[in-house]
BAKOL-614933 format. One record per residue (C-alpha): residue number from 1; residue in three letters; x, y, z. Coordinates in pm, whole numbers, plus 32768, in hexadecimal, padded with zeros to 4 digits. Layout:
+-----+------+------+-------+------+
| seq | type | east | north |   up |
+-----+------+------+-------+------+
| NUM |  ALA |    X |     Y |    Z |
...
+-----+------+------+-------+------+
//
This chain:
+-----+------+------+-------+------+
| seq | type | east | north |   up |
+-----+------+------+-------+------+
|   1 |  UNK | DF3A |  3986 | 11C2 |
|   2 |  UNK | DE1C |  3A21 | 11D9 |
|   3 |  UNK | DD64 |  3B35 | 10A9 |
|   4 |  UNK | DDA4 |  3C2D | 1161 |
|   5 |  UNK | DEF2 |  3BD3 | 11EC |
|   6 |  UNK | DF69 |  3B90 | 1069 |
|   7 |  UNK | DECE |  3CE1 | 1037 |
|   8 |  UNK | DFA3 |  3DBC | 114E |
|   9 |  UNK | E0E6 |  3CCF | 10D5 |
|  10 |  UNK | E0B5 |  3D44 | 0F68 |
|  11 |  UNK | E056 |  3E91 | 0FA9 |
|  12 |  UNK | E17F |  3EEE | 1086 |
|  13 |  UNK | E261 |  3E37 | 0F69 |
|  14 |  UNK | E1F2 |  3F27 | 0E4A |
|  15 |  UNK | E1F9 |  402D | 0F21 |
|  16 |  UNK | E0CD |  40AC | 0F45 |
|  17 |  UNK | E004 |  410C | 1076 |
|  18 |  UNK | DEA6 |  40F2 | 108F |
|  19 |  UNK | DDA7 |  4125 | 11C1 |
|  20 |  UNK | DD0B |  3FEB | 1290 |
|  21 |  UNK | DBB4 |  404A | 11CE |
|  22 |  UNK | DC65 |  4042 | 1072 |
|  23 |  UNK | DCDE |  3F0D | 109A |
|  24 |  UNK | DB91 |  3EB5 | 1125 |
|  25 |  UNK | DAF7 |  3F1E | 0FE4 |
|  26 |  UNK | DBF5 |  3E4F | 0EFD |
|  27 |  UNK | DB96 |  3D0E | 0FC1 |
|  28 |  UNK | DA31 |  3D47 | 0FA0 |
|  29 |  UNK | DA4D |  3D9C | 0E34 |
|  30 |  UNK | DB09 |  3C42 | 0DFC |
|  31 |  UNK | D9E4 |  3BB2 | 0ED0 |
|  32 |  UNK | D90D |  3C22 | 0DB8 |
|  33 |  UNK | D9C8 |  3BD8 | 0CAF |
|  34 |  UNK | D9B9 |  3A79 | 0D2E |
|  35 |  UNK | D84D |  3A42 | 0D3B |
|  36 |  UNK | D7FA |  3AEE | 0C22 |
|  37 |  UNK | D91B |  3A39 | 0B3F |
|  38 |  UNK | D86B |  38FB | 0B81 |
|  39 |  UNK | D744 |  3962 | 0AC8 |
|  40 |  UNK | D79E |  3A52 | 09E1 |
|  41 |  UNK | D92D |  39EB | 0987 |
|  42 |  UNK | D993 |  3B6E | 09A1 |
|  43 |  UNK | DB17 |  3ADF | 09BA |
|  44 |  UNK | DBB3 |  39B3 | 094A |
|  45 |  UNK | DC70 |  399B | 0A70 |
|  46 |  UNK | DB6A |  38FA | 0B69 |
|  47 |  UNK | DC67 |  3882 | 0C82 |
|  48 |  UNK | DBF9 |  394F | 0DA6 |
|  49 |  UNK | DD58 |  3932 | 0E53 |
|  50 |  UNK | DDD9 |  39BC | 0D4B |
|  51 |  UNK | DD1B |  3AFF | 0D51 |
|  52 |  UNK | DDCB |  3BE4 | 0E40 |
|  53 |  UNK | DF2F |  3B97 | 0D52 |
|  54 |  UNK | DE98 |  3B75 | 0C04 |
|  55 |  UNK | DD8D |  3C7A | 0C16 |
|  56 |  UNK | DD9B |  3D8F | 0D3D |
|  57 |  UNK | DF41 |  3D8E | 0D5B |
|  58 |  UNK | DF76 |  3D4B | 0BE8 |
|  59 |  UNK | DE77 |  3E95 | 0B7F |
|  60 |  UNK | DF22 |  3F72 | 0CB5 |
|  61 |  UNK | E047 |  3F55 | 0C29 |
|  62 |  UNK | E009 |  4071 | 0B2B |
|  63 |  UNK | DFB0 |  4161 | 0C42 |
|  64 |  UNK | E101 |  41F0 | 0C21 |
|  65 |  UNK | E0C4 |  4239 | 0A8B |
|  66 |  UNK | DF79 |  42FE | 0AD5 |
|  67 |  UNK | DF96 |  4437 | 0AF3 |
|  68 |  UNK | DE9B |  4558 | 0A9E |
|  69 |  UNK | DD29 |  44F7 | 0A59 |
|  70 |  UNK | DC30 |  446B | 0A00 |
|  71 |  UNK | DC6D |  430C | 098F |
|  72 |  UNK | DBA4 |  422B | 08AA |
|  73 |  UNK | DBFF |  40B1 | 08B4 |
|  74 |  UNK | DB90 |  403D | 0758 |
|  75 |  UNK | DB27 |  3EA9 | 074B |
|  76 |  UNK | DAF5 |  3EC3 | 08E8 |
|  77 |  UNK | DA50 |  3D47 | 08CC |
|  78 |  UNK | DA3B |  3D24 | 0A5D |
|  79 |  UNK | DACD |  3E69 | 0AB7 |
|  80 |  UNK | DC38 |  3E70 | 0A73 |
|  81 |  UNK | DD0C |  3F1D | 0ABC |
|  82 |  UNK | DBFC |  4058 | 0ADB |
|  83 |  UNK | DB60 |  3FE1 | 0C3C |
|  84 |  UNK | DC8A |  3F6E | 0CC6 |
|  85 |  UNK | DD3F |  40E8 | 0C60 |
|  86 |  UNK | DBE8 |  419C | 0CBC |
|  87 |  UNK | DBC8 |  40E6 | 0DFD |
|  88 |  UNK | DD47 |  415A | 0E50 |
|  89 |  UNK | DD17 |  42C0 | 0DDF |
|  90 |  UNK | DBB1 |  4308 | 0E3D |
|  91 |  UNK | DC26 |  44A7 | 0D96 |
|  92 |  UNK | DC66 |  441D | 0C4F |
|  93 |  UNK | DAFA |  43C1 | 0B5A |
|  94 |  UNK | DB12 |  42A7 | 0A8A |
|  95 |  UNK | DA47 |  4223 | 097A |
|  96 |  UNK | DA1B |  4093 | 0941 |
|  97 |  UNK | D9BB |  406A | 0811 |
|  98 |  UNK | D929 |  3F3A | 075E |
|  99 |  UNK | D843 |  3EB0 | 0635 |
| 100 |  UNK | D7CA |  3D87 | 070E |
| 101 |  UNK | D65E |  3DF3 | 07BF |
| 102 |  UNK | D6DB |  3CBF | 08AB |
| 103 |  UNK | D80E |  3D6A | 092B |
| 104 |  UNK | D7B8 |  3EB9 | 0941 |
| 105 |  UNK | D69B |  3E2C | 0A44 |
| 106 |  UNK | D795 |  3DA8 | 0B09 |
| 107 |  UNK | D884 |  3ED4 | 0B23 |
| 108 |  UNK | D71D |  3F92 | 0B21 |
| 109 |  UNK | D6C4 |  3F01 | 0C76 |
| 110 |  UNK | D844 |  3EE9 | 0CFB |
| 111 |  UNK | D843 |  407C | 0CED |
| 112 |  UNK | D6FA |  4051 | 0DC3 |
| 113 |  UNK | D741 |  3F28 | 0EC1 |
| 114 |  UNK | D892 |  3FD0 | 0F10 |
| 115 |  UNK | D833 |  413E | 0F04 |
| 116 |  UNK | D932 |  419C | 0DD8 |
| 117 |  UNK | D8AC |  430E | 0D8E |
| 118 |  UNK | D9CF |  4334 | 0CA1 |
| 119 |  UNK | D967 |  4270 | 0B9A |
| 120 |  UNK | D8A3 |  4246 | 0ABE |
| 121 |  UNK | D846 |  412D | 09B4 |
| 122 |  UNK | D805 |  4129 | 083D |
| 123 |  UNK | D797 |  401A | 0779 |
| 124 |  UNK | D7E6 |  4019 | 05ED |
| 125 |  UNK | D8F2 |  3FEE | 0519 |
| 126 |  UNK | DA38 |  4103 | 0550 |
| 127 |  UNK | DA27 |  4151 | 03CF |
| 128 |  UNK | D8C1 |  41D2 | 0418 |
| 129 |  UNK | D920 |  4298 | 056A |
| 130 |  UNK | D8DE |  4401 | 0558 |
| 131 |  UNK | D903 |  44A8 | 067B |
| 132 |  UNK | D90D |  4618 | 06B6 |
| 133 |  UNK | DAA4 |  463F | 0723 |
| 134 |  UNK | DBAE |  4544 | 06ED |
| 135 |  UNK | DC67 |  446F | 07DA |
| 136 |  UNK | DDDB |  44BA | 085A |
| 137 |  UNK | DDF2 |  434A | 08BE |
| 138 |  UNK | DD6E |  4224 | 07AD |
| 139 |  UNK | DDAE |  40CB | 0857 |
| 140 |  UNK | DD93 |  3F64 | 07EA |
| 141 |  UNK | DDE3 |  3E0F | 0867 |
| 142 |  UNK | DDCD |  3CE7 | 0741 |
| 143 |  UNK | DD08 |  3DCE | 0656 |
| 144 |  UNK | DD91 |  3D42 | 051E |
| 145 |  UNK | DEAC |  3DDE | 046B |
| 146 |  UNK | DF5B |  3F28 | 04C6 |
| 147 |  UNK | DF34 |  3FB3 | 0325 |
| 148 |  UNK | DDB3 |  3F58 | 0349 |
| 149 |  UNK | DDA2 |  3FD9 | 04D5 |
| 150 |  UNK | DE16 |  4131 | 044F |
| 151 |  UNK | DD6B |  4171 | 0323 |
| 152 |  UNK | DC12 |  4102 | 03D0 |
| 153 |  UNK | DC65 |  420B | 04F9 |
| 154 |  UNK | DD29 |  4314 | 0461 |
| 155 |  UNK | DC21 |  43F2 | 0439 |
| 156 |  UNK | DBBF |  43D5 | 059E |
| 157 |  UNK | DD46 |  442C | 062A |
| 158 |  UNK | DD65 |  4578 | 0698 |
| 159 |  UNK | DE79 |  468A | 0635 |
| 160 |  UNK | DFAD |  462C | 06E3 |
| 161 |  UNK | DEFE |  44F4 | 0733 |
| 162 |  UNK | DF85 |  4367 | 0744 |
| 163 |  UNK | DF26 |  420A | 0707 |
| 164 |  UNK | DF57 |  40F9 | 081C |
| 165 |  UNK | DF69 |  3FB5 | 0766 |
| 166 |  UNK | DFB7 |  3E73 | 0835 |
| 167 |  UNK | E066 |  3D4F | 079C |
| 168 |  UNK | E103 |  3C2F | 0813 |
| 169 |  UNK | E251 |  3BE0 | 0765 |
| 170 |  UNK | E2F2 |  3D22 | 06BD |
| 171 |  UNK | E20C |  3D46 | 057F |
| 172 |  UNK | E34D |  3DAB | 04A4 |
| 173 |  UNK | E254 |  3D41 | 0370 |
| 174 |  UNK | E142 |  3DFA | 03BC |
| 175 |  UNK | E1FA |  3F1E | 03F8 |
| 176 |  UNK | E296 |  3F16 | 02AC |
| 177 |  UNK | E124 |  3F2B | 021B |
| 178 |  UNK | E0C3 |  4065 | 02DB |
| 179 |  UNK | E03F |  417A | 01C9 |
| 180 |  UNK | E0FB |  42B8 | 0164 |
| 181 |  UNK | E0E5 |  43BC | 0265 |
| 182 |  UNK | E0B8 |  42BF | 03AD |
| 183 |  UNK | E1EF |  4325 | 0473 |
| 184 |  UNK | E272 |  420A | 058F |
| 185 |  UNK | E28D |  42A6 | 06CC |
| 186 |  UNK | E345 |  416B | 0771 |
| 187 |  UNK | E32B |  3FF3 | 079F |
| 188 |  UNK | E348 |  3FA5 | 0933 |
| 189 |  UNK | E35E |  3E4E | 09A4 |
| 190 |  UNK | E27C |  3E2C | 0AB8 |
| 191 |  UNK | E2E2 |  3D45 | 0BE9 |
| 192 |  UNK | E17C |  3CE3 | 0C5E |
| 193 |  UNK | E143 |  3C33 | 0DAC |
| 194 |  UNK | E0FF |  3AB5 | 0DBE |
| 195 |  UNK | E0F6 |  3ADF | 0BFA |
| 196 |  UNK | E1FD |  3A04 | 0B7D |
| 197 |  UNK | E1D8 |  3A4B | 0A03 |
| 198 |  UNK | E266 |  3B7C | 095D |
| 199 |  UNK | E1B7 |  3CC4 | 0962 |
| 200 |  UNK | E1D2 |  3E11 | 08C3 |
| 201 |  UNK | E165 |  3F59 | 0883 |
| 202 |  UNK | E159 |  400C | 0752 |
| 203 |  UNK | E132 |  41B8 | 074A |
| 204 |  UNK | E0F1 |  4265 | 0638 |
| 205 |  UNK | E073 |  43A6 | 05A7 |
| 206 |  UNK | E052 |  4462 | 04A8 |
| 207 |  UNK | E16F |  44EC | 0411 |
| 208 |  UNK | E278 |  4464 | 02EC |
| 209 |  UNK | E2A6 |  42ED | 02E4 |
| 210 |  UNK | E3A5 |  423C | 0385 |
| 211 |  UNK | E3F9 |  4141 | 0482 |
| 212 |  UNK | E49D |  414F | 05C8 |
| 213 |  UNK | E552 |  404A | 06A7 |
| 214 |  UNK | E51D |  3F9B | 07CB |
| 215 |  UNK | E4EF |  401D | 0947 |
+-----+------+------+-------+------+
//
């Protein structure tokens, strides 16, 4: 099957429609990735037939779980989930952020190559971030654990605002750590395309602690 075959398939399993020059834009952006990964080891997944599963499918998967904007993706690496979202909902601006002058190059001249007006890229460490408004959408994917991912971010998460964290297997532990006053929104097992490991999503906001089951 082709990339863009295994794109359509997977996109039409999640449920999620996206125009011919969307999906153009994905495959491109995986192009990218590719070439630059070689040189600069922005993801330590380098199989390129496993890009359009592992890395466009896996980070549309939280389109659903995004609501109002804008949207920072904190750790971005090689842009995700932020490109694949931004390229899906060219309304919604999004942030990547990271501290490597390496990465934020690439996703630098990914925003150019593929004409991504909607974001925009920041390189430094989160704890450092201080941007003018806050962000109703805080994403992650492998950014180390959920207790560290919030307190790093929290003062970047708007008013009424959630975290996005991705995880693989359900991070029961990790939850347990969160600080006082991190609220969990939900846990949602994600059923990714062509992915055959466990994945999940943790929300969360501000608000009392507490956890909350599966979905």
């Amino acid at each position: 099957m082709t990339p863009a075959a295994q794109l359509a398939q997977g996109l039409s399993t999640l449920g999620i429609a996206l125009s011919a020059p969307a999906q153009q834009k994905l495959l491109a952006y995986a192009t990218l990735l590719a070439k630059w990964n070689r040189t600069y080891r922005l993801t330590a997944m380098s199989d390129p037939a496993l890009a359009v599963s592992h890395h466009l499918l896996d980070s549309l998967a939280l389109l659903p779980f995004v609501e109002a904007p804008p949207l920072l993706d904190v750790g971005s690496g090689g842009g995700m989930p932020g490109i694949p979202l931004a390229i899906a909902r060219p309304d919604l601006p999004v942030v990547l952020l990271d501290s490597s002058s390496k990465k934020a190059a690439f996703l630098q001249q990914v925003a150019i190559e593929l004409g991504l007006g909607n974001i925009a890229v920041h390189c430094g460490r989160v704890e450092a971030y201080r941007p003018t408004t806050g962000f109703a959408a805080i994403t992650a994917r492998a950014f180390s654990h959920l207790a560290e991912f919030v307190q790093l971010s929290r003062h970047l998460l708007a008013e009424d605002g959630h975290w996005l964290a991705m995880k693989g297997v359900w991070p029961q532990d990790e939850i347990a750590d969160l600080p006082a006053g991190v609220r969990v929104d939900g846990v949602h097992r994600l059923a990714v395309p062509g992915v055959e490991g466990e994945r999940h999503l943790v929300v969360m906001s501000i608000g009392h602690a507490g956890n909350s089951g599966d979905s």
